[in-house]
N, C-alpha and C positions, 0 to 999 in steps of 0.2 A: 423278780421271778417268784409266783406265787406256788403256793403248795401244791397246787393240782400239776405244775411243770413237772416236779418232784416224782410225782405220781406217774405220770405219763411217760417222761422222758428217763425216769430213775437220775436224773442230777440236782443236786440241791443247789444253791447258792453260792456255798463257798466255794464249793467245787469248781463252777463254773470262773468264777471270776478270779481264781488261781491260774486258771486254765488263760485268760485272757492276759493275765498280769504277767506272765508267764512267756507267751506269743515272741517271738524271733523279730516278728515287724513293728514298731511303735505303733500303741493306739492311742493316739494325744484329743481328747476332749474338753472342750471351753463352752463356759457360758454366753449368754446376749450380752454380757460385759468383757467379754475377752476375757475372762478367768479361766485361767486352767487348773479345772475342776477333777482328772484324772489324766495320768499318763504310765502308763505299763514300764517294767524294768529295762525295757529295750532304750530309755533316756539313758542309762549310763554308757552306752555303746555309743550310743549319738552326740552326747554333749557330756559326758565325760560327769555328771551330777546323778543323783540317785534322785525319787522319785519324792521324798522330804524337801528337797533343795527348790524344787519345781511347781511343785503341786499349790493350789493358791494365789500364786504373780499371776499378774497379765500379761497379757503377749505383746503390750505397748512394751514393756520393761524389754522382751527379750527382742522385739524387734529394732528398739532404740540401741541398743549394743550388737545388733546385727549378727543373730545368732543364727538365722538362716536368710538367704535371698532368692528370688523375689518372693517380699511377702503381700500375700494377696487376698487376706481374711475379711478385708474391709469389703471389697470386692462381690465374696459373697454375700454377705450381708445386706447389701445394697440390693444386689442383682435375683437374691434367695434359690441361687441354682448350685450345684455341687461346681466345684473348680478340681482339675489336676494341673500339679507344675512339677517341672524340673527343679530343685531347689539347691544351689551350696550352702554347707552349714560352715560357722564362724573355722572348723578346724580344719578345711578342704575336703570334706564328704561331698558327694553326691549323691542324693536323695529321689525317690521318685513322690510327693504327695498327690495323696486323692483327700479330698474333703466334700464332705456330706453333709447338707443340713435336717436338721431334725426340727420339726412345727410342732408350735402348743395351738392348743382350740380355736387360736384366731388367725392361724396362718401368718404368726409372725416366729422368726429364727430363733427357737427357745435354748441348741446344742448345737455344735458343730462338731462332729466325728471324722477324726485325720486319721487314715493310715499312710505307713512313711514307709517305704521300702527302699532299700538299700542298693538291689542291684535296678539299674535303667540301662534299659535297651533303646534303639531307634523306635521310638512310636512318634505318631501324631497328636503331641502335649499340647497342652495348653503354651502358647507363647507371650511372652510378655509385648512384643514387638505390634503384635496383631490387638491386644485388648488393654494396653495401657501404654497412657502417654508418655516420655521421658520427664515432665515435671510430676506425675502420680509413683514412681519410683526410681526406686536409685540403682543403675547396673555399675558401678564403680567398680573397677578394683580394688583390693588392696592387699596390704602382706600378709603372711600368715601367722598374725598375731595370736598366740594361744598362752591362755594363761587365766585363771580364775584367783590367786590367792592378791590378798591385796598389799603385798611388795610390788610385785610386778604392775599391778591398777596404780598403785604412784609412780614407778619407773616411766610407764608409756604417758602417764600426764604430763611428766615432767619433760618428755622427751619431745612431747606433741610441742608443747607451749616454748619450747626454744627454736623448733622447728623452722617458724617464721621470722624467724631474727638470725642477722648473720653473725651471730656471736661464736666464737672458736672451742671446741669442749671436751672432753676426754671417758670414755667408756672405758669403765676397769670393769674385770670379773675376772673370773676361772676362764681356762681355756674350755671351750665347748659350750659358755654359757648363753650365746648366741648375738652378741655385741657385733659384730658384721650385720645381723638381720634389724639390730636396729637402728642402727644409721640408713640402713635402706631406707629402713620406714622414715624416717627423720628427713630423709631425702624427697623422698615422694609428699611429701605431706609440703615439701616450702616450697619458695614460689620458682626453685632453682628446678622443681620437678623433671621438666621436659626438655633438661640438660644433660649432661652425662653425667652417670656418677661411674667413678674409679676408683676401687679397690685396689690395694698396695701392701701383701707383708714384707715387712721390713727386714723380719728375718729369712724371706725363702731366696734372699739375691746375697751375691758375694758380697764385702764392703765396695771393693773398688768399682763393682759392676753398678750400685745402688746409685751414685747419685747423677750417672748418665742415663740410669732410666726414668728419675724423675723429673730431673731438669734437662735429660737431652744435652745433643753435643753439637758444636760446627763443625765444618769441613775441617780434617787436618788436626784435630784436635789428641790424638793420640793413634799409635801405628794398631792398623786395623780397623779404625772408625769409618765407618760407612763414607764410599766419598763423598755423598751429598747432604753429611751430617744428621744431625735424627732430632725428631720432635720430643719434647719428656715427658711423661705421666701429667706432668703438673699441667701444662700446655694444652694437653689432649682434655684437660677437664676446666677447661676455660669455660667460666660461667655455670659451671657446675657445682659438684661435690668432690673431695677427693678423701678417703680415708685410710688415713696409716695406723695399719694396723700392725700389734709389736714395735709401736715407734720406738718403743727400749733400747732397737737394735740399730741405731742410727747410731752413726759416725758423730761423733765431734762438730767436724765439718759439715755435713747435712745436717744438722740441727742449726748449726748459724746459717745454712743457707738456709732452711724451714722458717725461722723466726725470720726472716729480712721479707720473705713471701707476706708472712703475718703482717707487719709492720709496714710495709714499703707497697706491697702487690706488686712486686717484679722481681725478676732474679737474674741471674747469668748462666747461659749452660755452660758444661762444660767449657774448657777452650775459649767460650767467647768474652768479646768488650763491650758487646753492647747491651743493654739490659733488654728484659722481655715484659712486659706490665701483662698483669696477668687478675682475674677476677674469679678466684674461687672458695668454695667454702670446707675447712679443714678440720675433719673429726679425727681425732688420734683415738687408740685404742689399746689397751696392755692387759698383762695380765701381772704384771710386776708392778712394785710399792715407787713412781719417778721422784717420790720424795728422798724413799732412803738412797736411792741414786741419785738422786743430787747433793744431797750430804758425802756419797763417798767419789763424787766428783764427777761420773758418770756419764751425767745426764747436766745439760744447762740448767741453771737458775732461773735466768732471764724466760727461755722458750717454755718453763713447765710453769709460770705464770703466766705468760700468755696465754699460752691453750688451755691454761685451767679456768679460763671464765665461770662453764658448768661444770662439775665431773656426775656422771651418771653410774653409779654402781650395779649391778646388776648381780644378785645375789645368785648364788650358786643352788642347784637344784633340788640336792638334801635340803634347803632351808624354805624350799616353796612346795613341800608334795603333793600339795592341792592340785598344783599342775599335773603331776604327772600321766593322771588317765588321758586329759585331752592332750597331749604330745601321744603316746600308746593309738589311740585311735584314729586321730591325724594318720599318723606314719602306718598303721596298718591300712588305713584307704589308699594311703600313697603307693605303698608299695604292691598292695593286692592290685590295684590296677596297673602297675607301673608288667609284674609279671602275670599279669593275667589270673589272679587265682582270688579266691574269698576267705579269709581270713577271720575269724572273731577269736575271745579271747574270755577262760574264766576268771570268776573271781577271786579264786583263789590264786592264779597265777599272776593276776591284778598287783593283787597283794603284795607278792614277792615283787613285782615290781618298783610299788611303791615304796616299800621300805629298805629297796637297795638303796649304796650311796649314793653313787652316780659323778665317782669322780671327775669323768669326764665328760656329765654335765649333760646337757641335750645332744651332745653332739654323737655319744656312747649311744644314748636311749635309742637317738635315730637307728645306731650300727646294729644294736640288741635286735633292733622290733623286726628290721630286713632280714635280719638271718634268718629270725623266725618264723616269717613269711615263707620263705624260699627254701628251708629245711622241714617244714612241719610236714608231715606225711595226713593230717587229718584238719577236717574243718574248724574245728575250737583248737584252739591254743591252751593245751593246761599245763600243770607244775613241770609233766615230764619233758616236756617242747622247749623248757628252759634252758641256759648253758650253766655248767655246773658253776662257771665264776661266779653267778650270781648270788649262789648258798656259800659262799665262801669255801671252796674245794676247789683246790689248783690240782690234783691226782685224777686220775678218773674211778678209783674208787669210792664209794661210798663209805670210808670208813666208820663212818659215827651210825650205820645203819648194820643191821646181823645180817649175814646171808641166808640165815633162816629165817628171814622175815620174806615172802612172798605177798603178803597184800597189799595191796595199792595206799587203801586208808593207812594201814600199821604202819607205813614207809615213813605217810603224812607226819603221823602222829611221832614216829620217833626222829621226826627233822623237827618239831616242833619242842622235842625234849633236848636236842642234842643246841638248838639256838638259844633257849631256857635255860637250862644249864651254863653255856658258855658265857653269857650276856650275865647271869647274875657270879659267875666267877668270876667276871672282868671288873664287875659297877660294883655287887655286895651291897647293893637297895634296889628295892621294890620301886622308887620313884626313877632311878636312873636305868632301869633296865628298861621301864615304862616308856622314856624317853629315846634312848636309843633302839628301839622297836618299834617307835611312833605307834604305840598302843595306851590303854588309860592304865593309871596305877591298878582301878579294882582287878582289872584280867593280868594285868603284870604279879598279883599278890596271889591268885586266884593258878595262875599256872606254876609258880616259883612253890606253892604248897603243891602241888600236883606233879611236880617232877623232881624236886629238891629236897623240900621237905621228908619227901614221903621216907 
């Protein structure tokens, strides 16, 4: 933008390109090398990364981790005609792109300018069916793997590459860490895919009711059993997957029956003499230590080596919060379309997101983001759209605030005094408040003389 725009239009340069950086819709632009050479703040809506995180990779990188599908860049390069598609991005978004080529002097594809928009309607897109063969891309499904810090890029390595072996293996985490989503995936991904997979807590059935729903009963086997006996979990997931989840809460007796599954591939249901051979593959799941229950007798010896071929840990959410935007944005797509409404969210409410605990792990975050969908009265989601558990206030008072405080920012700034305050009451260092604030030391020292010191 040269000076005469300046002159004519009265806009200068920065101005302008504030104004774009700025824009609601992503404007994602690449070189004739796939670089992505600029993209506006609306990346962190979309992919959960700021615009430092992105800016420079090629779109090989982001298209090799499948960060949106179908990608069809190459497409126009070839073809030198603008493309629109329907696109999913890696965290269950739906996107509308349009891409635009831009020529240097010789008529060859110097830029490519995307805009991405959020909301899609029924138009007449570009289809992949109609302009690309099934070997030029990939319509796969697959789960809704979300996750950027690199605990979790080990966890799903780890998980992928046992995947294809029928080795027997144990998923601990926190409750809500999402240890059920990855045996799905663990499931889909082996060659048992297009079997059944059955889910089983351990804890949600009585004891005596547990081990005729796993193993099923015959005729006559106890007063009130179906007369024509019943098939059992185990049975029903022949050639499949089965996961017991909370196996902690298995009976004595279901555990020696578990292990002889392991060991033997056959069982007896209930009531019966004749064994049943059976061919499945058995992920267990806890959130409890089956060591120290097996030391206070608990839990078998024998069956928590068996199952423990792998154990996969799956770290709990305060120790990954890299994640947590792309879970936030996930679930507001999910849920804005699920009740019909549009949903975005600032960053400063971001924030508080991110630096909550998150006891209960993804499984909370998901409950958090619904509420706030379904309760927000406005289209951004900010601090005040939060529930107060989050700021640690179980009252519905704002007690650490004066009720002669009426501005919006004052409110900000004396929640930012009242968490400063508390956090160096609690820790009594600069480095430890730092850390439990997931902030750097300099603005941990920088705010402790600004509310503390003063």
């Amino acid at each position: 933008m040269d000076k005469s725009y300046d002159k004519k239009y009265g806009m200068d340069f920065d101005t302008f390109f504030n104004i774009i950086d700025n824009m609601y819709d992503e404007i994602f632009i690449v070189d004739n090398n796939y670089k992505l050479v600029y993209v506006n703040k609306a990346c962190l809506r979309h992919y959960g990364c700021t615009q430092s995180d992105m800016i420079g990779k090629t779109c090989i990188e982001f298209d090799k981790e499948k960060w949106w599908e179908p990608s069809f860049l190459s497409f126009l390069y070839k073809d030198k005609k603008a493309y629109g598609a329907k696109q999913k991005l890696f965290n269950g978004q739906e996107v509308l792109t349009l891409a635009t080529p831009i020529f240097d002097e010789n008529d060859n594809v110097k830029y490519v300018a995307m805009n991405v928009h959020d909301a899609i309607n029924e138009m007449d897109l570009y289809s992949t069916k109609q302009h690309l063969s099934i070997n030029e891309i990939s319509t796969d499904e697959r789960p809704d793997l979300i996750y950027k810090s690199q605990e979790m890029k080990e966890v799903y390595a780890l998980a992928t590459k046992i995947s294809s072996i029928d080795a027997t293996c144990i998923i601990t985490g926190e409750t809500g860490a999402g240890k059920t989503l990855l045996a799905k995936h663990m499931h889909k991904l082996s060659p048992r895919a297009d079997k059944p997979f059955i889910s089983i807590n351990c804890a949600s059935l009585p004891s005596e009711l547990l081990e005729s729903e796993l193993f099923g009963y015959v005729k006559g086997a106890f007063t009130g059993a179906n007369s024509d006996g019943k098939k059992g979990l185990i049975e029903s997931a022949n050639q499949g997957t089965i996961l017991l989840d909370e196996i902690s809460e298995l009976s004595l007796s279901a555990q020696a029956k578990i292990l002889h599954v392991c060991q033997e591939k056959e069982y007896l249901p209930v009531g019966g003499t004749k064994p049943i051979k059976v061919d499945v593959k058995i992920i267990a799941a806890t959130n409890k230590s089956l060591l120290d229950l097996v030391n206070s007798g608990q839990f078998r010896e024998d069956l928590y080596y068996r199952l423990n071929v792998v154990e996969i840990y799956i770290p709990p959410l305060r120790r990954r919060r890299e994640d947590i935007p792309f879970f936030v944005y996930h679930f507001l797509s999910e849920f804005s379309q699920k009740y019909k409404l549009n949903r975005n969210i600032t960053e400063r409410a971001m924030e508080v997101l991110v630096n909550y605990d998150w006891k209960g792990n993804v499984r909370e975050l998901r409950h958090i983001v619904e509420r706030m969908v379904v309760t927000s009265d406005s289209f951004v989601i900010d601090i005040r759209q939060l529930p107060k558990a989050l700021f640690g206030i179980v009252d519905a008072k704002d007690h650490y605030i004066s009720e002669d405080i009426s501005s919006f920012d004052e409110k900000i700034e004396a929640y930012e005094a009242y968490l400063i305050r508390n956090s160096f009451e609690k820790y009594k260092s600069s480095r430890k408040v730092a850390q439990a604030l997931n902030i750097s030391q300099s603005k941990a020292n920088t705010l402790i003389r600004k509310y503390v010191d003063k």
